[in-house]
C-alpha positions as CSV (number, residue, x, y, z in Angstrom):
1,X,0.0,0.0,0.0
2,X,1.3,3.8,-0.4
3,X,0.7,5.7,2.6
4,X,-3.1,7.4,1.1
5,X,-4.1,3.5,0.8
6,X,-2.9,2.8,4.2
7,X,-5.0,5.5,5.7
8,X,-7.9,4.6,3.4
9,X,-7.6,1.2,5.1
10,X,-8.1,2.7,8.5
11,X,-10.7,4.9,7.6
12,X,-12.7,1.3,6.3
13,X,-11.6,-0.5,9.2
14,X,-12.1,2.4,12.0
15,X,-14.0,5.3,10.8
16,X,-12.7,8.9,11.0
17,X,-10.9,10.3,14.2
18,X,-13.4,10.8,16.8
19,X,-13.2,10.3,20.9
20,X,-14.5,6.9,22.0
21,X,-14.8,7.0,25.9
22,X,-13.6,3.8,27.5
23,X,-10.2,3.8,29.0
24,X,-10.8,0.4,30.8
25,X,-11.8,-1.1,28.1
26,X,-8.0,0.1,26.1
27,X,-6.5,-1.1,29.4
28,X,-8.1,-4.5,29.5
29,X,-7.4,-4.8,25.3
30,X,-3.5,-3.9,26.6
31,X,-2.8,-5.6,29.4
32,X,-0.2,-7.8,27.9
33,X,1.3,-4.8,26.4
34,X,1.5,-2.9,29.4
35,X,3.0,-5.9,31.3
36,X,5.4,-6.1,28.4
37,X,6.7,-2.5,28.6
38,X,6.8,-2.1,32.8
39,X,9.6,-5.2,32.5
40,X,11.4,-2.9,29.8
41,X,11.4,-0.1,32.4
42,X,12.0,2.7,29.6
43,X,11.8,5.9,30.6
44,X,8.5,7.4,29.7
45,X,7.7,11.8,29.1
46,X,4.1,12.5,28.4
47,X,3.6,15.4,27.1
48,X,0.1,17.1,27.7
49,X,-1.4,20.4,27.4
50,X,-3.8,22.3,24.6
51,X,-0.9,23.6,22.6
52,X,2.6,23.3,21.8
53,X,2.6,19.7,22.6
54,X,3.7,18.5,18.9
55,X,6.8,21.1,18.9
56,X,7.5,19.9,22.5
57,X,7.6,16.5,21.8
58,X,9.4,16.8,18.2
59,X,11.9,19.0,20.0
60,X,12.6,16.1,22.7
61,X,13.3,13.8,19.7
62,X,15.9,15.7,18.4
63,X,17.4,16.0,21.6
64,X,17.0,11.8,22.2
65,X,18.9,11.5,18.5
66,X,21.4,14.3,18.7
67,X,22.6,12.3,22.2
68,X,22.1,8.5,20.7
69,X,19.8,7.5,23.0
70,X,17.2,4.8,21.6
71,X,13.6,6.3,21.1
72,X,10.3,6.1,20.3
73,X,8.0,9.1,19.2
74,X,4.1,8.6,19.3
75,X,2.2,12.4,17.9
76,X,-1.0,13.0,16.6
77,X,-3.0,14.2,14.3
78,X,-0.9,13.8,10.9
79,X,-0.5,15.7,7.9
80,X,0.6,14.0,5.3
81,X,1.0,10.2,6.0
82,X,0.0,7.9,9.1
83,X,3.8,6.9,9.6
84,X,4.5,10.6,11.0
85,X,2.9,9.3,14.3
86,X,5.5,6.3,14.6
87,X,9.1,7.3,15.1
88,X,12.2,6.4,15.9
89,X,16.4,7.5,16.0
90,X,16.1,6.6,12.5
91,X,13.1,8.7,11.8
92,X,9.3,7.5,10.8
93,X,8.4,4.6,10.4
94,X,8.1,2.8,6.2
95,X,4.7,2.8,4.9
96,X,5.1,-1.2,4.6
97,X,6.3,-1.8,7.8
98,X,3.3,-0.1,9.3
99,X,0.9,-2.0,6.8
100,X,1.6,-5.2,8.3
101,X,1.6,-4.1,11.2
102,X,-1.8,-2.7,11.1
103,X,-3.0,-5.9,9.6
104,X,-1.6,-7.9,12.5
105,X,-3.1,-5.5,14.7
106,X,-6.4,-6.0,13.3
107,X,-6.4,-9.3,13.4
108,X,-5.4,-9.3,17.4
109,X,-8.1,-6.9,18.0
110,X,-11.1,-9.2,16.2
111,X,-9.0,-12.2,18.2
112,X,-9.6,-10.6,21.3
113,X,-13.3,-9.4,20.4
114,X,-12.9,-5.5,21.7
115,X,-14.4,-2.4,19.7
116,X,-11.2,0.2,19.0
117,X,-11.3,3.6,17.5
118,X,-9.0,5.0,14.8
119,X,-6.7,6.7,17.4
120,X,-6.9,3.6,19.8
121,X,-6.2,1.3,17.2
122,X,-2.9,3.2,15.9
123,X,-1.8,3.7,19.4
124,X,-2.3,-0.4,20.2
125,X,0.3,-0.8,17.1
126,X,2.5,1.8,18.4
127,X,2.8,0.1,21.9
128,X,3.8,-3.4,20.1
129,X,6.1,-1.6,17.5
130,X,7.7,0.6,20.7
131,X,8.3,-2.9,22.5
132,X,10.3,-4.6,19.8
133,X,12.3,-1.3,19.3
134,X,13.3,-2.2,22.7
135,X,13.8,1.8,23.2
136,X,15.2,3.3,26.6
137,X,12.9,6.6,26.0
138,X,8.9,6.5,25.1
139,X,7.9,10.0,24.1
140,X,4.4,10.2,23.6
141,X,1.6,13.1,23.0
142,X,-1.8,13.2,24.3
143,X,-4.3,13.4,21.7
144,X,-6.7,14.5,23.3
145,X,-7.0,15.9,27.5
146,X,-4.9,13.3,28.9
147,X,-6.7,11.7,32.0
148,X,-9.2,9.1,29.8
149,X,-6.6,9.1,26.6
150,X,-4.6,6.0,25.8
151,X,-1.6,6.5,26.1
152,X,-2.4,7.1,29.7
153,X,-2.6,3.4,30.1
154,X,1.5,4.0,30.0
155,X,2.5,5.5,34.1
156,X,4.6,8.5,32.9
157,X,8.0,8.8,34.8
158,X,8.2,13.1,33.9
159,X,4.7,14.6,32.4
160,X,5.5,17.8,29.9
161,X,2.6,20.1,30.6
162,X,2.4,22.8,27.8
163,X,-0.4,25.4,28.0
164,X,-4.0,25.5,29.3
165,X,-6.5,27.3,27.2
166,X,-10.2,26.4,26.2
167,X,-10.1,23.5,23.3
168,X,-12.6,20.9,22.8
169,X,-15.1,22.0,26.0
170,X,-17.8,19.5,25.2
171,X,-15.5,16.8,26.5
172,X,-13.2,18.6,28.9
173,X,-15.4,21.4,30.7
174,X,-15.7,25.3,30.1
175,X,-13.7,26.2,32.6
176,X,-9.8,26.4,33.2
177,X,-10.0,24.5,35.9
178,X,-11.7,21.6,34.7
179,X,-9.5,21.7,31.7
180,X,-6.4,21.3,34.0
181,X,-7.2,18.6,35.7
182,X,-8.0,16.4,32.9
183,X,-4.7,17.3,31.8
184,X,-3.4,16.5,35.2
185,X,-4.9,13.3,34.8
186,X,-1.7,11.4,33.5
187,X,0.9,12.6,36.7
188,X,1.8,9.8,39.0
189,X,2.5,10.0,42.3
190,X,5.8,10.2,42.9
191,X,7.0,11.4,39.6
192,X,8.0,14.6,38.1
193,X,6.2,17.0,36.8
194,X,7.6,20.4,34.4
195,X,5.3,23.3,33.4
196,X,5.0,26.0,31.1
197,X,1.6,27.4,33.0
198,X,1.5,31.3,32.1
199,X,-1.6,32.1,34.7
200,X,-0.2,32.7,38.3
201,X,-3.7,31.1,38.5
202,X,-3.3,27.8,36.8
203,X,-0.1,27.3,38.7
204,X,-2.2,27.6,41.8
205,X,-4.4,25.2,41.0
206,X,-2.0,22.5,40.3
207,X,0.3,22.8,43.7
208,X,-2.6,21.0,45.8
209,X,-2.4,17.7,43.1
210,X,1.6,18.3,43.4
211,X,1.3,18.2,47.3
212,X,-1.0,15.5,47.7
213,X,0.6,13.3,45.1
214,X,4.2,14.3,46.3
215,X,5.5,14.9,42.6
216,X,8.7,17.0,42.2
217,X,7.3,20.0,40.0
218,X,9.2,22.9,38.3
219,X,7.3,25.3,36.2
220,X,9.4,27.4,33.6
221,X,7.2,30.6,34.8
222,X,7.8,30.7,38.2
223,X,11.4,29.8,38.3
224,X,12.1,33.2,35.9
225,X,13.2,31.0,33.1
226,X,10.2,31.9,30.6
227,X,7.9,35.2,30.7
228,X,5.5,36.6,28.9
229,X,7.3,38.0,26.8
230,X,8.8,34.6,25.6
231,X,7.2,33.5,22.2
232,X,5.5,30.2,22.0
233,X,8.2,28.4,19.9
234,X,10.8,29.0,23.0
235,X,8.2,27.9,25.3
236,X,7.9,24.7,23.9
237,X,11.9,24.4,23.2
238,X,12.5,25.5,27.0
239,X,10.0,23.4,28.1
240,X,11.4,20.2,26.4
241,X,14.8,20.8,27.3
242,X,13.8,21.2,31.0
243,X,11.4,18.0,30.5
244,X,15.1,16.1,29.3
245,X,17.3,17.4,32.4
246,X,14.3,15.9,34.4
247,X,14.1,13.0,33.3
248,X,17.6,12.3,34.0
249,X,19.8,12.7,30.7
250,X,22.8,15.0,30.7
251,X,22.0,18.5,28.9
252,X,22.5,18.9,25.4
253,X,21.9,21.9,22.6
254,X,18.9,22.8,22.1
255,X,18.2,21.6,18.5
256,X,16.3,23.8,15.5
257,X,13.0,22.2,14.9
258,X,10.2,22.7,12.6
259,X,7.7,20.9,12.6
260,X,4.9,19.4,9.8
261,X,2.4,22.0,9.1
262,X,3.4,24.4,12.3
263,X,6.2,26.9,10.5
264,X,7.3,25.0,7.2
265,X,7.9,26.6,4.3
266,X,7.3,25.4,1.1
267,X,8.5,26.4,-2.4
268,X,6.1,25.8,-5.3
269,X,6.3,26.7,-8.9
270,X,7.7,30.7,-8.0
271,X,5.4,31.2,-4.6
272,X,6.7,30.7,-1.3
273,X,4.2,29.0,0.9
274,X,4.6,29.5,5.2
275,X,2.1,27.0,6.8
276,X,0.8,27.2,10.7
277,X,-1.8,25.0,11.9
278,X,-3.8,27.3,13.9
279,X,-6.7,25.4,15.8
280,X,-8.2,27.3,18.6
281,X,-8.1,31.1,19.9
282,X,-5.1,30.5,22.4
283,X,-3.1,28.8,19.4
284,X,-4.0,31.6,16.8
285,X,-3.0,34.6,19.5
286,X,0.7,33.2,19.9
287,X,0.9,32.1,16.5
288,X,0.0,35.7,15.7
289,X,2.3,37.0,18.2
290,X,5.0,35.1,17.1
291,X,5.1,36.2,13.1
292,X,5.2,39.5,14.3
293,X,7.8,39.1,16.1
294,X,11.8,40.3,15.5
295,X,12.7,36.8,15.8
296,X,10.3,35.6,13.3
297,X,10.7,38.1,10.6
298,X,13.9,40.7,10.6
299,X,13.3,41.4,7.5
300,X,10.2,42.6,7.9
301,X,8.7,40.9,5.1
302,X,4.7,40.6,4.5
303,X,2.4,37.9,3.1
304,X,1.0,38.9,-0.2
305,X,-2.1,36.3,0.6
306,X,-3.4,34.4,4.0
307,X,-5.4,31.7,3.5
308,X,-7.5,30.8,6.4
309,X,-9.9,27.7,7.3
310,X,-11.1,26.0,10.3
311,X,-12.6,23.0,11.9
312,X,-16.2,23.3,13.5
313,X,-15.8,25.2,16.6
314,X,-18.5,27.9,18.5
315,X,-18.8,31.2,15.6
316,X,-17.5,33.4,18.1
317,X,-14.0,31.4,18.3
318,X,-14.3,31.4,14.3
319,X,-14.7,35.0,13.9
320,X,-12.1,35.9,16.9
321,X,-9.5,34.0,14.9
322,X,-10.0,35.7,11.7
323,X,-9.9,39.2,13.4
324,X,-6.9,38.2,14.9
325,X,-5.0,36.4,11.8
326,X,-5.7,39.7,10.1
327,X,-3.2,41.4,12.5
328,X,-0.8,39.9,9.9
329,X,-2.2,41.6,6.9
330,X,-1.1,45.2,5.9
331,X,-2.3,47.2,2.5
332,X,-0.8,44.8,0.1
333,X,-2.3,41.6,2.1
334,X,-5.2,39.9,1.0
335,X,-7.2,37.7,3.9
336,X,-9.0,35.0,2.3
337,X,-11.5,33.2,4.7
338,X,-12.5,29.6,3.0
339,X,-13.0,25.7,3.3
340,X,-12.0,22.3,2.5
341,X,-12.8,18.9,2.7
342,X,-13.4,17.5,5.8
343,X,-16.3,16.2,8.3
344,X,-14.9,18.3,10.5
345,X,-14.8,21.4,8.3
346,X,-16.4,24.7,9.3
347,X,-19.2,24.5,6.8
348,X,-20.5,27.0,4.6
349,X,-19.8,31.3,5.1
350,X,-22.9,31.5,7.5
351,X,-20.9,32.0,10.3
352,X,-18.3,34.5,8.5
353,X,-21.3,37.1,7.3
354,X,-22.4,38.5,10.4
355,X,-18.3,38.9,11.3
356,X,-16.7,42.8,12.2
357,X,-13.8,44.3,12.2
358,X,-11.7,42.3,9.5
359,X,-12.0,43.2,5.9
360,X,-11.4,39.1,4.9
361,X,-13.1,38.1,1.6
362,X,-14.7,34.3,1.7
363,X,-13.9,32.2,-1.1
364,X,-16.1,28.9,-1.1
365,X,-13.6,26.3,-2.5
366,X,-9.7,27.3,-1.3
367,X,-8.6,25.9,-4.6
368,X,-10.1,29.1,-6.1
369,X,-7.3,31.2,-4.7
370,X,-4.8,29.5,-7.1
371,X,-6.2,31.5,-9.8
372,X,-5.7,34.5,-7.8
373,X,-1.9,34.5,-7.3
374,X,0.2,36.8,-9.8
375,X,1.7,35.0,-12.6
376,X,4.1,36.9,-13.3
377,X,5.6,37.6,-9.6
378,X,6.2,35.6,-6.8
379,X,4.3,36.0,-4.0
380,X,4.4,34.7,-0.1
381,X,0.9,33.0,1.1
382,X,0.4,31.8,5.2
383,X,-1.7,29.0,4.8
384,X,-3.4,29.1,8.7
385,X,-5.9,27.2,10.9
386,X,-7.1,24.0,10.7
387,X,-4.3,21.2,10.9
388,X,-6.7,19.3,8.4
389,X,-6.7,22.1,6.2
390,X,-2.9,22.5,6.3
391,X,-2.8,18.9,5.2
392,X,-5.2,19.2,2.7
393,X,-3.5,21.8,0.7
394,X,0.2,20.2,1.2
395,X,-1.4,17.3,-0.4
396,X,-2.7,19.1,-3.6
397,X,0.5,21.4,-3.8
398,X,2.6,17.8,-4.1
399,X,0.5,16.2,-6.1
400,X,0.3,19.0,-8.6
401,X,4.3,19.3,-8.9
402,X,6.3,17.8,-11.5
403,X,8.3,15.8,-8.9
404,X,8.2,16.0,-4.8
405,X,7.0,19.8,-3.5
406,X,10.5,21.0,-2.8
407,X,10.5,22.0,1.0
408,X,12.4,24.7,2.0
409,X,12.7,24.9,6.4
410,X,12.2,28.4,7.6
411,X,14.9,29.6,9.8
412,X,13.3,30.4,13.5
């Protein structure tokens, strides 16, 4: 199979990406598994939070390869291909490799009678393919909260916690503090805990679970080492390098890292294409924050087009996020608010109509804005929002060039 087959297969096998409560029932599926990792004793970071978890963990990676220590990376969602979840020193895992491993997974699951979900299912494989890697480090990113997701069948030795912010409320709560402690949900007692927690307020809230739970804790905020002022990309970094001198490995550099869909830059035919997945309000005001930075942009170039398109969330997050992507835009800048092809796609311009205080034009197929770039001078597009759209218009961008879309990394 090529890698769109392979994720054809699980969409026939599994269905699309959705939450399927049940963590017993992914315990009881795992048990061997489980048993079969605690007599490995790897060393295992979770990484949790409602952003910067992917950059996090990728940056803990590169830090596990630069020092040669044996790994295994679990992420999620994708862009481009299923194997970007699995990973290892010597990078993702081949197409074929997870193909029969999938199949073999399948068969295990029917064997053993128990209903899985897309994301369950993947992270069942992972757990098998991590045990015959035999790896001494387990990184692995929540998907989604952290207290009822699977990889929290795994007792973290150090939990990574990111950022708290308002994301997917109709399974986590409205409020912060629910929030945080389904995020909480994957500390052990007796572990260790590192924080990037901006609100004096959140930090608050966690030292009674620290206390009670006797965890060694460290949060970047309150120790001085981040501020405010400190964009999200050094968060994360700072955050993972922290996470590695806690979990007991000598200190090495900090290593560059961009990461799929979240600051790549693409050439294609003579346009330059800057991509950041974008998701909720939170993400979108740091991502903002962050291209208008000095550290981003020195050269204080602008985007001749943005390209925005979202998931379904509440209209007032949709609206917020356009007003604030348009921050980005000056008098040269066309906003372009559209869609793509999802389930989970923000449908239809309803929503955008009654919007203020952006002057964003909505097109109703993105692949309309093609026609719309200058042929006869380059020009520099920020494809933003939805990780789904990101992927979506990687996809057509490679499969519309005369060989592989020739990627270009960004300097940070």
């Amino acid at each position: 199979m090529t890698a769109t087959e392979l994720q054809d297969w699980l969409l026939s096998h599994y269905g699309r990406e959705t939450f399927l409560p049940g963590l017993e029932r992914v315990v009881g599926f795992l048990k061997s598994e489980i048993a079969a990792i605690e007599s490995l004793k790897p060393i295992i970071i979770t990484v949790a939070g409602t952003n910067g978890k992917g950059e996090t963990a990728l940056t803990l990676a590169h830090m596990a390869r630069d020092a040669g220590v044996p790994f295994v990376l679990w992420t999620s969602p994708h862009l481009l291909s299923v194997t970007e979840r699995f990973q290892n020193n010597q990078g993702e895992i081949l197409v074929e490799q997870l193909e029969e491993k999938l199949v073999a997974g399948e068969e295990i699951r029917r064997h053993r009678g128990v209903g899985l979900s897309y994301y369950e299912a993947l992270w069942a494989v992972f757990m098998r393919w991590g045990i015959e890697q035999k790896a001494k480090l387990w990184i692995l990113e929540v998907g989604l909260g952290g207290r009822l997701d699977a990889v929290n069948v795994l007792n973290a030795d150090v939990v990574a916690l990111t950022s708290i912010s308002r994301d997917h409320q109709d399974l986590l709560g409205t409020t912060y503090k629910k929030i945080l402690q389904e995020k909480l949900g994957v500390l052990r007692a007796g572990r260790r805990l590192v924080s990037a927690l901006e609100l004096r307020y959140l930090r608050q809230l966690t030292l009674p679970q620290v206390e009670e739970q006797k965890l060694s804790w460290s949060d970047l905020f309150e120790t001085g080492e981040l501020s405010c002022k400190s964009s999200f990309s050094e968060r994360n970094r700072k955050l993972a390098l922290a996470t590695w001198k806690a979990a007991g490995f000598s200190e090495v550099a900090l290593p560059s890292v961009v990461l799929a869909g979240r600051g790549e830059t693409w050439h294609w035919q003579q346009h330059e294409w800057v991509f950041y997945g974008s998701h909720n309000p939170d993400g979108m005001r740091k991502m903002v924050q962050f291209l208008q930075s000095n550290s981003y942009n020195l050269r204080k170039e602008f985007f001749h087009q943005i390209w925005v398109a979202f998931s379904q969330r509440p209209e007032a997050d949709l609206r917020s996020m356009v007003r604030m992507v348009s921050r980005l835009a000056n008098k040269q800048t066309d906003v372009f608010i559209t869609r793509f092809t999802h389930p989970k796609a923000a449908s239809g311009d309803g929503w955008w109509r009654h919007g203020e205080g952006s002057s964003a034009t909505y097109i109703h197929e993105w692949t309309e804005l093609l026609s719309k770039l200058k042929s006869n001078e380059p020009q520099r597009v920020l494809v933003v929002g939805s990780y789904y759209f990101v992927a979506e218009v990687q996809s057509y961008l490679r499969a519309h060039s005369s060989s592989s879309a020739s990627t270009d990394i960004a300097s940070r």
